[in-house]
Biopython code that builds the backbone (N, CA, C, O; Angstrom):
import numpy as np
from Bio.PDB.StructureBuilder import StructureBuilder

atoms = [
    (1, "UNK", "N", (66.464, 101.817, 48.248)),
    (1, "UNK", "CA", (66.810, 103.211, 48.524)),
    (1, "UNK", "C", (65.694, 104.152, 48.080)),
    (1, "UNK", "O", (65.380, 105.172, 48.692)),
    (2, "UNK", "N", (65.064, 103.668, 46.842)),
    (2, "UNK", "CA", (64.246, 104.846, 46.300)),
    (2, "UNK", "C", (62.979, 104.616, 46.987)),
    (2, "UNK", "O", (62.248, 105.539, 46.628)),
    (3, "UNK", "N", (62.370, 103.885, 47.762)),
    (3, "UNK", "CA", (61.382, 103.317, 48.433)),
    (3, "UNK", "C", (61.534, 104.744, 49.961)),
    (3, "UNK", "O", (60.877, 105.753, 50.216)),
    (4, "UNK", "N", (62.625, 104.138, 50.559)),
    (4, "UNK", "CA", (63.308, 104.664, 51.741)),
    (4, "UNK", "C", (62.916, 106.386, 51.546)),
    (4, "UNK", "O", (62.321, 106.978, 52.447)),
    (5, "UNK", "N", (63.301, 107.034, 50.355)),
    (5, "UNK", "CA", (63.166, 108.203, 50.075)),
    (5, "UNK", "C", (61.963, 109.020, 49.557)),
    (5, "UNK", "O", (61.843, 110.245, 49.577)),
    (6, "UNK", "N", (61.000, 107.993, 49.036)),
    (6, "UNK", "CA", (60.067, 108.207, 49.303)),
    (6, "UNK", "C", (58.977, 108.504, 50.782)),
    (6, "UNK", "O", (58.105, 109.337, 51.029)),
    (7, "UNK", "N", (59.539, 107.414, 51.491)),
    (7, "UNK", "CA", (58.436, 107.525, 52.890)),
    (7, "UNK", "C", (59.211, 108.446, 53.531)),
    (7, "UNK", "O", (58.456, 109.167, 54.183)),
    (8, "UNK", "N", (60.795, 108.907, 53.720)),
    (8, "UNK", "CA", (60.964, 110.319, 53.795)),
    (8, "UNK", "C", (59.955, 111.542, 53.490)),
    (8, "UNK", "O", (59.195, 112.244, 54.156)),
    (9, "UNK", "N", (60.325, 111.436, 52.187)),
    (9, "UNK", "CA", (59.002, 112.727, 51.496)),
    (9, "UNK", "C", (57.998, 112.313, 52.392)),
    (9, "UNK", "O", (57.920, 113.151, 53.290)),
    (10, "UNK", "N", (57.330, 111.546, 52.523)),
    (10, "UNK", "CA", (55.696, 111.171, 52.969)),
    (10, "UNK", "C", (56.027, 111.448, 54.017)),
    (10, "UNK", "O", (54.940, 111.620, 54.568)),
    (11, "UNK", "N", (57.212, 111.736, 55.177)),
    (11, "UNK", "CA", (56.867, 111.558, 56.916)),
    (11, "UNK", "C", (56.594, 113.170, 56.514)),
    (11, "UNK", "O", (55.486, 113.649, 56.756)),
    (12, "UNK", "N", (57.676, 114.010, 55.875)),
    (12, "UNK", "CA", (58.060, 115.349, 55.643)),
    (12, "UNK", "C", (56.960, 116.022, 55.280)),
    (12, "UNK", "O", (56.875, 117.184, 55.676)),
    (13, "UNK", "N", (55.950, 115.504, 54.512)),
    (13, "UNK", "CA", (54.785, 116.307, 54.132)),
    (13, "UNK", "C", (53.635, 116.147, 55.090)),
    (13, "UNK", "O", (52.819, 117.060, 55.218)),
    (14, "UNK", "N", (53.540, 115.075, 55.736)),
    (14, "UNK", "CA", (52.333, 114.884, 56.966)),
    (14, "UNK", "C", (52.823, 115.531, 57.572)),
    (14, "UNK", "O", (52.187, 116.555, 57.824)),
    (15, "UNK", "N", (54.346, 115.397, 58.262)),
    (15, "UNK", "CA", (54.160, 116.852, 59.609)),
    (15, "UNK", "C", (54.135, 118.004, 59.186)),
    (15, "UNK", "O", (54.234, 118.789, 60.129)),
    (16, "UNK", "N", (54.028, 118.633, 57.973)),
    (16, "UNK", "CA", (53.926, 119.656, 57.319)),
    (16, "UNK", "C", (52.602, 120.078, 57.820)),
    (16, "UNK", "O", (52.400, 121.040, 58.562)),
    (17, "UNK", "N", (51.755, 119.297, 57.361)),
    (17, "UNK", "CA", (49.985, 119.392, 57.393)),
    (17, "UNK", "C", (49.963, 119.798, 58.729)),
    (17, "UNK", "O", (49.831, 120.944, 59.158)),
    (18, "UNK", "N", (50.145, 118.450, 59.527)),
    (18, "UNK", "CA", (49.792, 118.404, 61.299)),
    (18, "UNK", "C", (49.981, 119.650, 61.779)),
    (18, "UNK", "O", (49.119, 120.199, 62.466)),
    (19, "UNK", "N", (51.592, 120.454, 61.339)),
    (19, "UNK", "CA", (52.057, 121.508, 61.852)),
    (19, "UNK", "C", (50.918, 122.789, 61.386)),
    (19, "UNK", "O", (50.121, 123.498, 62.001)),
    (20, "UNK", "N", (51.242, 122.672, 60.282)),
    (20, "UNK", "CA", (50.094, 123.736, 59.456)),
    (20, "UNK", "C", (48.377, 123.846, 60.349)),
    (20, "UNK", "O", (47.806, 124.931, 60.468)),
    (21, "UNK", "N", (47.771, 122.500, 60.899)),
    (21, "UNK", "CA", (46.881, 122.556, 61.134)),
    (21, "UNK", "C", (46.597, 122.634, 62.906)),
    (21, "UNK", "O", (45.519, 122.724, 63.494)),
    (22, "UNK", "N", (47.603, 122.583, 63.310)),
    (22, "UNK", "CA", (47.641, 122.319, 64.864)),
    (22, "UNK", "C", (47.062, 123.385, 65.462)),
    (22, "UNK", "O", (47.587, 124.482, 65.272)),
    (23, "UNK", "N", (45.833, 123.290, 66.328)),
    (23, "UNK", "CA", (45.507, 124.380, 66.570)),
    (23, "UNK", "C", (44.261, 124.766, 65.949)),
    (23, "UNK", "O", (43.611, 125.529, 66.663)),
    (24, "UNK", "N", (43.865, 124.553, 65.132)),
    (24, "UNK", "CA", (42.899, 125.178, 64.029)),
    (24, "UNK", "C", (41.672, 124.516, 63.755)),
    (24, "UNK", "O", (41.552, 123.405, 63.239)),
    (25, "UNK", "N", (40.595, 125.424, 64.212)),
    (25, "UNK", "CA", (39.174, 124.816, 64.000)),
    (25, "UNK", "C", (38.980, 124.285, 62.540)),
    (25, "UNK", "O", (39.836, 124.682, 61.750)),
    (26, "UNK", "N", (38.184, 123.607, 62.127)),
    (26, "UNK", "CA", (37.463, 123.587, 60.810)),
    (26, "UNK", "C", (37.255, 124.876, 60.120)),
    (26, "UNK", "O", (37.886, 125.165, 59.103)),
    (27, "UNK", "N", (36.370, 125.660, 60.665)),
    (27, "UNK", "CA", (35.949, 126.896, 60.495)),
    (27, "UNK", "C", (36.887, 128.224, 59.928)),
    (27, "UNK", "O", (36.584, 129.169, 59.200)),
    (28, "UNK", "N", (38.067, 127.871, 60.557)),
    (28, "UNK", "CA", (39.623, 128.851, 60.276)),
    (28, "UNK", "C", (40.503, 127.762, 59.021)),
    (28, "UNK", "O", (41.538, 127.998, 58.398)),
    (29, "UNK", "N", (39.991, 127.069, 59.005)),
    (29, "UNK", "CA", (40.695, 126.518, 57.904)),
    (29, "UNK", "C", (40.307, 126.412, 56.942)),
    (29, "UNK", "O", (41.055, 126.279, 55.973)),
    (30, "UNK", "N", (38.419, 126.438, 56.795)),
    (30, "UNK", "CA", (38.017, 126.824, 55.573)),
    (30, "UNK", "C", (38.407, 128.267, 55.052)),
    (30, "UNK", "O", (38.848, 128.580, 53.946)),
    (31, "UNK", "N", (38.100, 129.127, 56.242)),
    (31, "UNK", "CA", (38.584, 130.864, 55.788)),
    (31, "UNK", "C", (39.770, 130.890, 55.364)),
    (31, "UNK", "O", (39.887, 131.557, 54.335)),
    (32, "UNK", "N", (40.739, 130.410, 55.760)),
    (32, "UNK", "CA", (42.327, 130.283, 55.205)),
    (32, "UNK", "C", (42.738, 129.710, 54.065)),
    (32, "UNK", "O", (43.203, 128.576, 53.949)),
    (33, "UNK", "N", (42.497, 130.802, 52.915)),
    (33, "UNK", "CA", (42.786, 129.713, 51.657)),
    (33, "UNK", "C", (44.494, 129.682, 51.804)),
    (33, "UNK", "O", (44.761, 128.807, 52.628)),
    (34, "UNK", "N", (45.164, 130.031, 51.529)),
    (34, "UNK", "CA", (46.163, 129.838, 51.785)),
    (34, "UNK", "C", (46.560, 128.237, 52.822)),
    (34, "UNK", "O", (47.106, 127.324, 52.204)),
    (35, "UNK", "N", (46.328, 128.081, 53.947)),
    (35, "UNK", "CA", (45.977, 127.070, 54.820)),
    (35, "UNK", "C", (45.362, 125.954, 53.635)),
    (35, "UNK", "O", (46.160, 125.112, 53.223)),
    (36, "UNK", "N", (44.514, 125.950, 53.308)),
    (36, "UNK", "CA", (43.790, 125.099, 52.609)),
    (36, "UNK", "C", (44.714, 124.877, 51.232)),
    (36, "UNK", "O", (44.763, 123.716, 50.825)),
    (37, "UNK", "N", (45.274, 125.648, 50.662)),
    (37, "UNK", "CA", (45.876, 125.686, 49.314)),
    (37, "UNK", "C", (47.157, 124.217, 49.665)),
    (37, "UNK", "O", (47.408, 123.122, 49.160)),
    (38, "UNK", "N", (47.675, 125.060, 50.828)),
    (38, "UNK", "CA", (49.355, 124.208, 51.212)),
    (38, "UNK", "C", (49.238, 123.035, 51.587)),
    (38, "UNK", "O", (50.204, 122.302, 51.373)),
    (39, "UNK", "N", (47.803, 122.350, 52.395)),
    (39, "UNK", "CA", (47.498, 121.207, 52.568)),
    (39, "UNK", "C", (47.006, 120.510, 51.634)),
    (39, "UNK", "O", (47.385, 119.339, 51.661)),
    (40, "UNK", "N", (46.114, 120.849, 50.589)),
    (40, "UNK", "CA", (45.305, 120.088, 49.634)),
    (40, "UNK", "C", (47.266, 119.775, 48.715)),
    (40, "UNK", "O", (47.783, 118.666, 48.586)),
    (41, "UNK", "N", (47.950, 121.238, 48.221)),
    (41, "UNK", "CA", (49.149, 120.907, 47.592)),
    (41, "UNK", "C", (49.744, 119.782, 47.969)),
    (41, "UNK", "O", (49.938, 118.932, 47.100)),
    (42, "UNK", "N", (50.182, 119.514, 49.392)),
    (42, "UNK", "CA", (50.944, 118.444, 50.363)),
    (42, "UNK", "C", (49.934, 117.337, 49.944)),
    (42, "UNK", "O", (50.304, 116.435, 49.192)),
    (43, "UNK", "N", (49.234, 117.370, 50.207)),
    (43, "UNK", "CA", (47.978, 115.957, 50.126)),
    (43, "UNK", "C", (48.434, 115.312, 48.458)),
    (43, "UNK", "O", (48.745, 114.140, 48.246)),
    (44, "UNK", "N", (48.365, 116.533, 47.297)),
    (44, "UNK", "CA", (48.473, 115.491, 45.850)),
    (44, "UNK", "C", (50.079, 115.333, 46.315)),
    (44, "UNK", "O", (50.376, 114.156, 46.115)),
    (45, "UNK", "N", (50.791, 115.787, 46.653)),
    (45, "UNK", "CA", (52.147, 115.550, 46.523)),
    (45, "UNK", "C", (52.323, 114.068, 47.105)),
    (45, "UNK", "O", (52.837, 113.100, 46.544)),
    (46, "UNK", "N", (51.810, 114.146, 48.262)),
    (46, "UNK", "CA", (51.738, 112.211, 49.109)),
    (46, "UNK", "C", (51.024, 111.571, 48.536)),
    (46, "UNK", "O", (50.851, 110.447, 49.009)),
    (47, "UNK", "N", (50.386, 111.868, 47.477)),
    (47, "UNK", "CA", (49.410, 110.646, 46.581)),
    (47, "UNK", "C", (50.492, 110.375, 45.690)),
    (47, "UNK", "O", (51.076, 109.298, 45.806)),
    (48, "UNK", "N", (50.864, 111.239, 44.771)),
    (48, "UNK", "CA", (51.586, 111.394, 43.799)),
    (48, "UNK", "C", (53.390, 110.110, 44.118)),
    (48, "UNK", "O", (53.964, 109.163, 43.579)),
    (49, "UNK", "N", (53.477, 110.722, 44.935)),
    (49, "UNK", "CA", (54.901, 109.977, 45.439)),
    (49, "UNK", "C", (54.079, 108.355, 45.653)),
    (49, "UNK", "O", (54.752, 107.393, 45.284)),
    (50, "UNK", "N", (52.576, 108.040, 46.270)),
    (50, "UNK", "CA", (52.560, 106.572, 46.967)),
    (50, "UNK", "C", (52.180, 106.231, 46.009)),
    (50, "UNK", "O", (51.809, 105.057, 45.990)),
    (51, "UNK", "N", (52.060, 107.045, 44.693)),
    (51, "UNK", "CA", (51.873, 105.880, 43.413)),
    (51, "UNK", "C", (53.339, 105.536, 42.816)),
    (51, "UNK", "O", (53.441, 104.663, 41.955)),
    (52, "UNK", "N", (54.267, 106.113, 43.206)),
    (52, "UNK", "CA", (56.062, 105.568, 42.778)),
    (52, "UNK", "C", (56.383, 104.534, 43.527)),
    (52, "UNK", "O", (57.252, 103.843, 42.993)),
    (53, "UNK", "N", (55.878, 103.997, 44.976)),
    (53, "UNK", "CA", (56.478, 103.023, 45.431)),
    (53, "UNK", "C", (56.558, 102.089, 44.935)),
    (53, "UNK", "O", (55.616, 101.789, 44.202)),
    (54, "UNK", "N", (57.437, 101.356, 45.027)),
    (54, "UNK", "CA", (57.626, 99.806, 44.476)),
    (54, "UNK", "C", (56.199, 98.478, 44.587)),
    (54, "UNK", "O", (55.938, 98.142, 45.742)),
    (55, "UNK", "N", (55.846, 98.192, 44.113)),
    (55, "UNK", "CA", (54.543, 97.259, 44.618)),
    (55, "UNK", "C", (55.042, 96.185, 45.615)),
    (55, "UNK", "O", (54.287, 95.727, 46.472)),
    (56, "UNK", "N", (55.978, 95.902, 45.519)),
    (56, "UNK", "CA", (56.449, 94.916, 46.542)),
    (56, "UNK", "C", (56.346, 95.020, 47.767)),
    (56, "UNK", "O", (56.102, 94.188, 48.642)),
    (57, "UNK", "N", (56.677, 96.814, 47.806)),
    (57, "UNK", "CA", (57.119, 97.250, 49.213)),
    (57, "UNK", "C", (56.180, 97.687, 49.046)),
    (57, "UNK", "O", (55.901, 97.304, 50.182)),
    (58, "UNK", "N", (55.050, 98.305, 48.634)),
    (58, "UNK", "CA", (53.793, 98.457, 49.168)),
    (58, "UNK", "C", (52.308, 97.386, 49.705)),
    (58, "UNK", "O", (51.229, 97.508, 50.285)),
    (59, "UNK", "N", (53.161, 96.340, 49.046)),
    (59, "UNK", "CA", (52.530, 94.798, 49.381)),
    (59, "UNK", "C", (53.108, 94.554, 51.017)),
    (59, "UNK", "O", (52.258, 94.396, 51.894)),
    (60, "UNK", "N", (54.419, 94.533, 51.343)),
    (60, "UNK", "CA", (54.775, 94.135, 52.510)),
    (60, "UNK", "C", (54.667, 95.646, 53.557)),
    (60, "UNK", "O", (55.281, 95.698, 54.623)),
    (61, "UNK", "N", (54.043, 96.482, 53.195)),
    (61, "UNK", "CA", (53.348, 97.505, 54.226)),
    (61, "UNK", "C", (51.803, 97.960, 54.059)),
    (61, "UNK", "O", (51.518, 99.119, 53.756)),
    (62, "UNK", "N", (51.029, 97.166, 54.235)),
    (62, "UNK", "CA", (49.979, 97.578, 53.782)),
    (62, "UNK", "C", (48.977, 98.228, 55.065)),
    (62, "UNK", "O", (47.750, 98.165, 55.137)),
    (63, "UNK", "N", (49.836, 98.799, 55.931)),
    (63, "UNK", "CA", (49.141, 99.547, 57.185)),
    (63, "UNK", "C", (49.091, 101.194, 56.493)),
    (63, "UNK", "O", (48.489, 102.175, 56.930)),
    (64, "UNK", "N", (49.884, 101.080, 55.368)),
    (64, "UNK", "CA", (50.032, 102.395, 54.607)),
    (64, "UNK", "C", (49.174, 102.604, 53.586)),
    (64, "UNK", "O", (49.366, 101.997, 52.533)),
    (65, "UNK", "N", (47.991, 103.568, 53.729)),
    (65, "UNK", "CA", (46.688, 103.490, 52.561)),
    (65, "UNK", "C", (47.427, 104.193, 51.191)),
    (65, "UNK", "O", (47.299, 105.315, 50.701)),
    (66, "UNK", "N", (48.413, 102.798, 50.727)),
    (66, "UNK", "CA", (49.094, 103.511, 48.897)),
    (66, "UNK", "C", (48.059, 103.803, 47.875)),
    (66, "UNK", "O", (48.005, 104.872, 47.266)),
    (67, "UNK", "N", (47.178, 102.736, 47.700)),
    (67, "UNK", "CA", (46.111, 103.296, 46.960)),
    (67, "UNK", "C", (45.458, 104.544, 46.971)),
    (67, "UNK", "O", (45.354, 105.295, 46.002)),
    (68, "UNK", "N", (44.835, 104.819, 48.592)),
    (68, "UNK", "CA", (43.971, 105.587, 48.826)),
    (68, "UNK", "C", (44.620, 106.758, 48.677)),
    (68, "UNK", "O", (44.032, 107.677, 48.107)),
    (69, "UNK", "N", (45.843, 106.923, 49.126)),
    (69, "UNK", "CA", (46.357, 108.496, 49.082)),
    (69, "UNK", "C", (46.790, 108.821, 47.323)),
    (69, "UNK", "O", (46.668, 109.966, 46.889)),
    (70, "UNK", "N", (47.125, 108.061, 46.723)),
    (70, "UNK", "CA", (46.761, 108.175, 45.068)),
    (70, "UNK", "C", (45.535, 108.349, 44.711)),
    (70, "UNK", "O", (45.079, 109.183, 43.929)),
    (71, "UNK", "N", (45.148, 107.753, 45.148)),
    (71, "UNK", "CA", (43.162, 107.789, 44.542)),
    (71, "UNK", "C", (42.916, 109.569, 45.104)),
    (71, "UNK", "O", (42.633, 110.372, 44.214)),
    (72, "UNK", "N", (43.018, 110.013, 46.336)),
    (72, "UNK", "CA", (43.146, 111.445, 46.963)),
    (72, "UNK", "C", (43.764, 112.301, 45.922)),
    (72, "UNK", "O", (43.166, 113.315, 45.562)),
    (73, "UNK", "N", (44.848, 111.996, 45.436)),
    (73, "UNK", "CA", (45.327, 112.859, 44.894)),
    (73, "UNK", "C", (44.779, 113.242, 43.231)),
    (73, "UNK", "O", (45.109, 114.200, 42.532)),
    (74, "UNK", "N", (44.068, 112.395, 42.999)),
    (74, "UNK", "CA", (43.698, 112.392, 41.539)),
    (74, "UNK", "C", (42.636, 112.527, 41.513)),
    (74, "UNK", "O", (42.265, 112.577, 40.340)),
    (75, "UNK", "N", (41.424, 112.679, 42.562)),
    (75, "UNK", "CA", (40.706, 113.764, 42.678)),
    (75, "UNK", "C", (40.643, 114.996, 43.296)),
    (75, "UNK", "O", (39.611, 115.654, 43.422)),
    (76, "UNK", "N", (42.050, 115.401, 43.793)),
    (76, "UNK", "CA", (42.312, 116.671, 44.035)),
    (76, "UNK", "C", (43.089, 116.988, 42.818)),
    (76, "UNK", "O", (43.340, 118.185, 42.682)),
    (77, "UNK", "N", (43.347, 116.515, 42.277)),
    (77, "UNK", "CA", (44.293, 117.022, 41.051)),
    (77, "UNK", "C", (43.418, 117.287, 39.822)),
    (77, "UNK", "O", (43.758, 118.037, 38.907)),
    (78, "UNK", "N", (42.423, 116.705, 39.868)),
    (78, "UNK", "CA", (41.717, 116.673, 38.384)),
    (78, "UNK", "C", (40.218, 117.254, 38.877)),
    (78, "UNK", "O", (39.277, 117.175, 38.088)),
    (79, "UNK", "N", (40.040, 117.810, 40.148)),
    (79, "UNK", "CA", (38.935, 118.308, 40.728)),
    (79, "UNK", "C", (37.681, 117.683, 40.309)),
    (79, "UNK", "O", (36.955, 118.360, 39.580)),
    (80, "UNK", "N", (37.368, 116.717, 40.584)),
    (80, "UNK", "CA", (35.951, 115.668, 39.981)),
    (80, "UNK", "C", (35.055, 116.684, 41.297)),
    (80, "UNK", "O", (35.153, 116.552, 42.517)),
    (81, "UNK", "N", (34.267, 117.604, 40.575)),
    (81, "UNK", "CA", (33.594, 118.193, 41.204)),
    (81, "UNK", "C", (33.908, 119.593, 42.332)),
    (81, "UNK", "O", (32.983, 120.150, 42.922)),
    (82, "UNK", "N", (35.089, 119.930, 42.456)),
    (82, "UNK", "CA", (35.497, 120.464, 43.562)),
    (82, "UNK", "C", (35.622, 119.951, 44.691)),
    (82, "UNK", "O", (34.773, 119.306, 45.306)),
    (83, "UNK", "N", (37.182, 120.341, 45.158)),
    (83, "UNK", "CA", (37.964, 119.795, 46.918)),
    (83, "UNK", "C", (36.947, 119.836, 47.623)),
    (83, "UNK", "O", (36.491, 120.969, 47.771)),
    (84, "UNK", "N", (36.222, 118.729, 48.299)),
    (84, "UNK", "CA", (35.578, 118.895, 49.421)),
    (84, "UNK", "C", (36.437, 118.672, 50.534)),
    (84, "UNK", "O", (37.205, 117.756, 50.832)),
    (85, "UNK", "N", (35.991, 120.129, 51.264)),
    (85, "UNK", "CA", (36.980, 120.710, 52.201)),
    (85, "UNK", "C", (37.004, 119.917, 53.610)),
    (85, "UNK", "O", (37.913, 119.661, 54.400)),
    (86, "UNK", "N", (35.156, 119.544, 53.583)),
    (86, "UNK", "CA", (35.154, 118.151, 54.895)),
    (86, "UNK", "C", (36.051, 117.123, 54.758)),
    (86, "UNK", "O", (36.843, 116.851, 55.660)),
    (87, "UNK", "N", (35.998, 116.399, 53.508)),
    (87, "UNK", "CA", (36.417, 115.599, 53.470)),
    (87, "UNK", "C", (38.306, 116.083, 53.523)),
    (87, "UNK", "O", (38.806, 115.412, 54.426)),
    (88, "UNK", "N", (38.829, 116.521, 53.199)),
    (88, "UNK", "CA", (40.263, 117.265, 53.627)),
    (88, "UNK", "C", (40.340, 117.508, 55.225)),
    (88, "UNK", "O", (41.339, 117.208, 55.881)),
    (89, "UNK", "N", (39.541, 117.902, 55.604)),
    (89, "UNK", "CA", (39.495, 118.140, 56.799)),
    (89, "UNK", "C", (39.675, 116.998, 57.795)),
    (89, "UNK", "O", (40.360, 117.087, 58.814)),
    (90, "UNK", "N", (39.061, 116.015, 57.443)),
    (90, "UNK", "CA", (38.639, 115.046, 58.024)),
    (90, "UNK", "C", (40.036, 114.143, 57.886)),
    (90, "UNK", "O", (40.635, 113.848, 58.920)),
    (91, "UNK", "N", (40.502, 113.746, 56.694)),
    (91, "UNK", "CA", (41.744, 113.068, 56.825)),
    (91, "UNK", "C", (43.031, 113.702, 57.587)),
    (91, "UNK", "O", (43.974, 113.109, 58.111)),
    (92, "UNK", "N", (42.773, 115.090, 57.483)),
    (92, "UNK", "CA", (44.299, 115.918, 58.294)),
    (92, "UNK", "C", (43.590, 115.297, 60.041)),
    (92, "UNK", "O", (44.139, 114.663, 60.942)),
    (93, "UNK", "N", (42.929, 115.556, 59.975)),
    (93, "UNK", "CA", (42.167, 115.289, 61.767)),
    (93, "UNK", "C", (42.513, 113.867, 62.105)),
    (93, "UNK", "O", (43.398, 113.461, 62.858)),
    (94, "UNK", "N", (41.641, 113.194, 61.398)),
    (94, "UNK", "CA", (41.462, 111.623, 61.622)),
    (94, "UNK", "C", (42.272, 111.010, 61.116)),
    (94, "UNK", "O", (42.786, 110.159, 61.842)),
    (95, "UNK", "N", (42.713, 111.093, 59.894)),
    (95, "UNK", "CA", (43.931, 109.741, 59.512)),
    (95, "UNK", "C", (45.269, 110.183, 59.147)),
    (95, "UNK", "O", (45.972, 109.475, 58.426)),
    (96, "UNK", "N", (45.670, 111.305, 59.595)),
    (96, "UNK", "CA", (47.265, 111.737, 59.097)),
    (96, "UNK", "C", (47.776, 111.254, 60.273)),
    (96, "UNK", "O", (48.616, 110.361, 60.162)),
    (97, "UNK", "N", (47.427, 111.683, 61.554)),
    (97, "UNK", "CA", (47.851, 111.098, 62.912)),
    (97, "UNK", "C", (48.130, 109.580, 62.744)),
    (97, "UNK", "O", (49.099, 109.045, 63.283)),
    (98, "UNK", "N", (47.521, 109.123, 62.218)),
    (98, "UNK", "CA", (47.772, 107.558, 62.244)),
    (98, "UNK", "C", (48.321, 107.119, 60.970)),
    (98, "UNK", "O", (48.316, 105.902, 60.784)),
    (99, "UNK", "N", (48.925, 108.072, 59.803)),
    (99, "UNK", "CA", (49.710, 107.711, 59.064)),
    (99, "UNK", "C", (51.273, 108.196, 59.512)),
    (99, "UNK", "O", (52.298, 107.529, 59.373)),
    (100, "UNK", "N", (51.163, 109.435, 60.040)),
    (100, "UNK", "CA", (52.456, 109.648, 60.841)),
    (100, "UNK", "C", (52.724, 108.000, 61.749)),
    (100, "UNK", "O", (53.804, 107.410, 61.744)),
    (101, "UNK", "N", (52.021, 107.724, 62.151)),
    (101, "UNK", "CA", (52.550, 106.655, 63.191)),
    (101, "UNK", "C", (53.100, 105.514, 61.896)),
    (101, "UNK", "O", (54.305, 105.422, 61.665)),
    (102, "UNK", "N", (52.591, 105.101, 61.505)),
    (102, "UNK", "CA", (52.844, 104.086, 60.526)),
    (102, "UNK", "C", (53.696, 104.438, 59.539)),
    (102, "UNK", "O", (54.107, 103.470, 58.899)),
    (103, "UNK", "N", (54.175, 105.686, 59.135)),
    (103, "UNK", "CA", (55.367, 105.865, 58.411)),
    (103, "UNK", "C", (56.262, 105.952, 59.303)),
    (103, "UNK", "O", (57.327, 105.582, 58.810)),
    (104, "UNK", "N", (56.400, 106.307, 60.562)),
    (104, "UNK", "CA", (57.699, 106.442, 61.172)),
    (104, "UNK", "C", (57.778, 104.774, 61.828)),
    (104, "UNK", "O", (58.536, 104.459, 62.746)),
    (105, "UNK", "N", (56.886, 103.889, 61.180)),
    (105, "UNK", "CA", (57.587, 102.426, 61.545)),
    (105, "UNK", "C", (58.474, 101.706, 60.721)),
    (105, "UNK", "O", (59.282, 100.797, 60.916)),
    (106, "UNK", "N", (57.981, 102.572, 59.433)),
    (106, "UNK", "CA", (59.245, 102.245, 58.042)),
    (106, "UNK", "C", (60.104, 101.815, 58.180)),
    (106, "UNK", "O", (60.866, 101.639, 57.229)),
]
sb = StructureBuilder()
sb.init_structure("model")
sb.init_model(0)
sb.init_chain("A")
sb.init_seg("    ")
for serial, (resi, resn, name, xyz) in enumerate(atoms, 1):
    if name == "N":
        sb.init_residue(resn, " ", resi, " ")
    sb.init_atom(name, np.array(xyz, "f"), 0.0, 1.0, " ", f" {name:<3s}", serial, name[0])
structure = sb.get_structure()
């Protein structure tokens, strides 16, 4: 159950982003702190939660980057250098789309 409610949270905060970003150059999303604030927030929040999953069940889904979105979040959380905004950018673009797909196979 507590697994289940987790990848809830996780579908709930990627379409958050997608929604937030749909539409939106690079360029308008650096100017938008706000924009930038609510996604980087959403981003530690889905790290934060894929370090609670069970290891088991993160062993028998491993199309789901659990590490990586923890590892994300704990250098957005502890700012090792300052959010690089490419690199934010780049995962809402390139790999949230394909984590939406893979959480809604849960």
């Amino acid at each position: 159950m507590r697994n289940e409610v987790i990848v809830q949270k996780l579908q709930g905060y990627t379409e958050k982003i997608l929604v937030y970003c749909e539409s939106v150059t690079y360029e308008e999303f650096c100017r938008d702190t706000k924009l930038v604030e609510a996604c980087v927030f959403n981003l530690s929040q889905m790290g934060e939660l894929a370090n609670r999953i069970d290891t088991a069940y993160a062993e028998n889904h491993p199309a789901i980057p659990w590490r990586l979105l923890y590892g994300l979040r704990n250098r957005i959380v502890h700012d090792y250098e300052g959010v690089n905004l490419r690199l934010i950018w780049e995962i809402i673009r390139d790999d949230l789309p394909e984590l939406k797909v893979e959480l809604n196979k849960l």
